[in-house]
C-alpha positions in Angstrom: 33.5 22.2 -14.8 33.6 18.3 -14.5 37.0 17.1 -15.5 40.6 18.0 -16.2 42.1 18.9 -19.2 45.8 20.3 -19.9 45.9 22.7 -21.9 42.7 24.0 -20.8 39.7 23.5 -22.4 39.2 27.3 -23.8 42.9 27.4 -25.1 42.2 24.5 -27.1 38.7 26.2 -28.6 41.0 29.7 -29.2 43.6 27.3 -30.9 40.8 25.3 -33.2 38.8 28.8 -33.8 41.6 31.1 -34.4 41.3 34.5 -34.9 41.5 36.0 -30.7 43.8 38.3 -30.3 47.2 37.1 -28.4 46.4 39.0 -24.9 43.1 38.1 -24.7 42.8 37.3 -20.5 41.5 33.5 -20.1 40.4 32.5 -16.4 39.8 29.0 -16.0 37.5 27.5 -13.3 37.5 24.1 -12.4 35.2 21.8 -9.6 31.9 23.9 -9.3 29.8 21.7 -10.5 26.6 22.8 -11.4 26.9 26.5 -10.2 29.4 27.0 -12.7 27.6 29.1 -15.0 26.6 31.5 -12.3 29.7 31.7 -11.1 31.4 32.4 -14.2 28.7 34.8 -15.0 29.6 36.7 -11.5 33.5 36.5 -12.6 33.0 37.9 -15.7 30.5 40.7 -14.3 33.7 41.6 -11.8 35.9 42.2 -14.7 33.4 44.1 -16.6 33.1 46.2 -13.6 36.4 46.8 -13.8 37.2 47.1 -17.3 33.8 48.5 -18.6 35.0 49.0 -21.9 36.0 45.2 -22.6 33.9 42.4 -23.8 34.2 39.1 -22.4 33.0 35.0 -23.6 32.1 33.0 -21.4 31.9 29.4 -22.0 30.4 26.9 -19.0 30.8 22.8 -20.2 29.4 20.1 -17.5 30.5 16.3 -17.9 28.6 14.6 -15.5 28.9 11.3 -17.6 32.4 11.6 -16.3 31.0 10.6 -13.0 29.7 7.4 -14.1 30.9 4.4 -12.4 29.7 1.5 -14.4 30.3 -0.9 -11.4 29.1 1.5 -8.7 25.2 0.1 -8.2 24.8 2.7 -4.9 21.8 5.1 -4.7 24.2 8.2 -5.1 25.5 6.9 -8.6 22.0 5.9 -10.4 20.7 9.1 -8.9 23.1 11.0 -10.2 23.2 9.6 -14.0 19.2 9.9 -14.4 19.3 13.6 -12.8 22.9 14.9 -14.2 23.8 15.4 -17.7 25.8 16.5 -19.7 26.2 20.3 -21.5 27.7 23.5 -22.5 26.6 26.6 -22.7 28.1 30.0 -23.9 27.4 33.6 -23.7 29.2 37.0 -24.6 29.1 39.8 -22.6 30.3 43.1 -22.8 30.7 46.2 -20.4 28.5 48.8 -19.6 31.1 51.6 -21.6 31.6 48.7 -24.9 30.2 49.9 -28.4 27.4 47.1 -28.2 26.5 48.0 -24.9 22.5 49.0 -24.2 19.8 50.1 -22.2 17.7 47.3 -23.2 20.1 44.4 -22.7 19.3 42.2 -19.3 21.3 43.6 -17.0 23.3 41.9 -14.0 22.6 44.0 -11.1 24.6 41.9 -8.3 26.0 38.5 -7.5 27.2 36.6 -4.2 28.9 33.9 -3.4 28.0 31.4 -0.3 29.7 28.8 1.4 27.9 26.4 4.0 29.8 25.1 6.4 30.2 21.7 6.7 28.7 21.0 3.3 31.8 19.8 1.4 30.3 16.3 1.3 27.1 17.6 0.1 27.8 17.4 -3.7 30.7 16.1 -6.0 32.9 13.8 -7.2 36.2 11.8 -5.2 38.9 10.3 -8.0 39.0 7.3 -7.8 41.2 4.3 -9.9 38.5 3.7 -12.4 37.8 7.7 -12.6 35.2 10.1 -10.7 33.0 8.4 -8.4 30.1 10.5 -7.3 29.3 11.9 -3.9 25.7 13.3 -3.1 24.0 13.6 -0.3 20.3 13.2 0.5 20.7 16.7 2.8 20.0 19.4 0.1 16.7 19.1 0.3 17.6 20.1 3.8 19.7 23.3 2.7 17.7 24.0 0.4 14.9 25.1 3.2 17.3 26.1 6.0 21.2 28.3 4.8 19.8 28.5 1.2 16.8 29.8 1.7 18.0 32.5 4.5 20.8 33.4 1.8 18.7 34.1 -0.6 16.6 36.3 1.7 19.1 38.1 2.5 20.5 38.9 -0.8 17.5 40.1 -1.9 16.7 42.1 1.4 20.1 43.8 0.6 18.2 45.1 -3.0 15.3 45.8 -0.8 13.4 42.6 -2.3 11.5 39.6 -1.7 11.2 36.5 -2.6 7.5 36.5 -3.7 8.2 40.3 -5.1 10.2 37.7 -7.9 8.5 37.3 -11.0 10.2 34.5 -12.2 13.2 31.9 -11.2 15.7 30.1 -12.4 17.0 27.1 -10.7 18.7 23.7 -11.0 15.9 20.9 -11.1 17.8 18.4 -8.7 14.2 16.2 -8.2 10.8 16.7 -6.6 12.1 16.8 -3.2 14.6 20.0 -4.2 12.2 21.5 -6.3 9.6 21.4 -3.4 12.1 22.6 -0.3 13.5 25.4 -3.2 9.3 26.6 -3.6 
């Protein structure tokens, strides 16, 4: 997610674990951020789609402490190392036609993908000579009210949902003021 690394990240784990077969399809991602997960989620859900007898790992690791600028005293780079930190996480998934697929498993219904225009300065990171250097913007709030909120109506609308109609959510805390224009 955060970060570069050649070979890439999973063919070192397959190289230190051993034991995957030789044609196992890898499908590196690179520069979400924190979406990451969900989008490597919706990836993998696409290939199960297709190949719904496969089974498929999926491994999400965020290094925001790559960001870190010791120097850098702005707003944007505090902010970001007392809100950002870092992780993995990992999860195996397998088709609706694979031998451990059942009935009572959480299912992934859907997935879409969005992109607001204008917002590539919203959230991220610029390389820099001493490394990544942060860049976040005080708009999500913002978007998170306004093209978020519409986007996610919509979504659900195309299920025949709504939002109160969701029992529960799961979302990426980014402070008070996020949390408050997500709610």
């Amino acid at each position: 997610v955060t970060g570069v690394d050649v070979p890439s990240l999973e063919t070192r784990i397959i190289g230190w674990l051993g034991g995957f077969r030789t044609d196992c399809r890898r499908l590196t991602m690179f520069g979400l951020g924190c979406v990451a997960g969900a989008a490597g989620i919706a990836r993998v859900c696409d290939f199960m789609r297709a190949y719904p007898r496969a089974a498929a790992i999926m491994l999400c690791v965020e290094l925001c402490s790559l960001t870190f600028q010791l120097a850098d005293m702005s707003v944007a780079n505090v902010i970001a190392s007392a809100l950002f930190g870092d992780g993995a996480a990992c999860v195996v998934l397998v088709g609706d036609e694979h031998p451990l697929a059942t009935d009572r498993a959480p299912a992934i219904v859907d997935t879409r993908s969005v992109l607001f225009e204008g917002t590539e300065r919203t959230m991220g990171w610029d390389i820099v000579d001493t490394g990544f250097r942060i860049v976040l913007s005080g708009s999500v709030p913002e978007l998170a009210r306004g093209p978020f909120s519409t986007a996610v109506g919509a979504f659900l609308a195309s299920h025949a949902l709504e939002p109160r109609g969701i029992a529960n959510w799961i979302g990426h805390p980014g402070g008070p003021a996020v949390i408050d224009a997500i709610e």
